[in-house]
N, C-alpha and C positions, 0 to 999 in steps of 0.2 A: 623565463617567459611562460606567462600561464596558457595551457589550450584549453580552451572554453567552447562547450558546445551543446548546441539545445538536444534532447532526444524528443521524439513524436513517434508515436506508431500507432494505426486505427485500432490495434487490439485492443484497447485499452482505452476509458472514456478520455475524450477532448476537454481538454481547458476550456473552462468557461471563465472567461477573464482575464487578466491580468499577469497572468502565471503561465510554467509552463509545464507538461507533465513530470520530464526532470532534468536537471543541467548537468552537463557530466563537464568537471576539472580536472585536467589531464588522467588518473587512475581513479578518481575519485567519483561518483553519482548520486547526489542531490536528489533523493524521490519529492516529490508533491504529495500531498495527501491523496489518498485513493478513499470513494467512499464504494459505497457495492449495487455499481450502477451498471447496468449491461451498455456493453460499449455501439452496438449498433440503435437500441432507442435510448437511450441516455436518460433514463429511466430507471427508478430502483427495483430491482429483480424479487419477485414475491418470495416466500417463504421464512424461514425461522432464521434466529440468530445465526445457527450452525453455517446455513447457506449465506446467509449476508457476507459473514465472517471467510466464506472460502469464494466467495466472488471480488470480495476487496485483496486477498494473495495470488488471483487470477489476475486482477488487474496490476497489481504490482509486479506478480511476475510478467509480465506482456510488455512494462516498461523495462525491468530489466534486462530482457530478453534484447529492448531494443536497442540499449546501451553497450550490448554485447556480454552479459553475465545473464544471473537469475537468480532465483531466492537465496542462494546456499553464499551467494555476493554479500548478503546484508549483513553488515557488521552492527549497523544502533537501527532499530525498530522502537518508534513511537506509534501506541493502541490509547484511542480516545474512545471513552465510552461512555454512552448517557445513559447506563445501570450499570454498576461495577459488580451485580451479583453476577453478571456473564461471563467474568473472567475466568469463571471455570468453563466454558465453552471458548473461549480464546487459548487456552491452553490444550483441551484433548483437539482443536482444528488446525492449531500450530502445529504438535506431532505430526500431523498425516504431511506437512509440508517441509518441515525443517528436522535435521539429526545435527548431534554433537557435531563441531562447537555449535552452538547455539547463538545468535547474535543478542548484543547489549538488547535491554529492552526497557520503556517506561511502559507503565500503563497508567492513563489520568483521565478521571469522571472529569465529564463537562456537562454544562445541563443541553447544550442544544449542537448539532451538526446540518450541514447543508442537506438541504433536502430534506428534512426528519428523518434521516439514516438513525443508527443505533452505533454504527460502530464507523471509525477513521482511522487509518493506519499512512505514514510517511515512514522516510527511513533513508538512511544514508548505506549504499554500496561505494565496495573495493575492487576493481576488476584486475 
């Protein structure tokens, strides 16, 4: 028997749409894409790459959080990114979040993200 269960928590922006922030399968959590929007104006938060990039593992941690794990859960990490020359700023901003092991990871240029974001991160947790 599968247990299937939605997670929501305000820390972290609200679905807009069809979706949900993430589905947790019995040990298993399903993130949404997070872009680097502040969760109270749902609004993208000014500043450079560096900060985009640590607002989208704020919001992700905040779903994790609410699944009952946190970053150090994620086992595969998908980073979409409309300039791939940032991927060195996705790397030294992952350090400040994550230590060995390290979770699986893509990173894949797109030309466009919601909102005109720069950078979109989903990812599947193990709790």
């Amino acid at each position: 028997m599968t247990n299937k269960a939605v997670i929501h928590t305000e820390k972290a922006p609200a679905a807009i749409g069809t979706y949900s922030q993430a589905v947790k399968v019995n040990n298993t959590v399903y993130l949404s894409g997070q872009i680097p929007l502040d969760p109270q104006t749902m609004e993208l938060i000014e500043g450079d790459i560096s900060a985009h990039i640590r607002q989208v593992f704020d919001n992700l941690n905040a779903v994790c959080a609410a699944s009952g794990g946190d970053l150090s859960n994620i086992v595969k990490l998908n980073i979409f990114l409309t300039d791939l020359s940032n991927f060195a700023a996705v790397n030294k901003v992952m350090a400040e979040y994550f230590q060995q092991p390290f979770p699986a990871r893509a990173a894949i240029g797109v030309n466009e993200l919601p909102k005109g974001a720069q950078v979109e991160m989903d990812g599947i947790v193990v709790i």
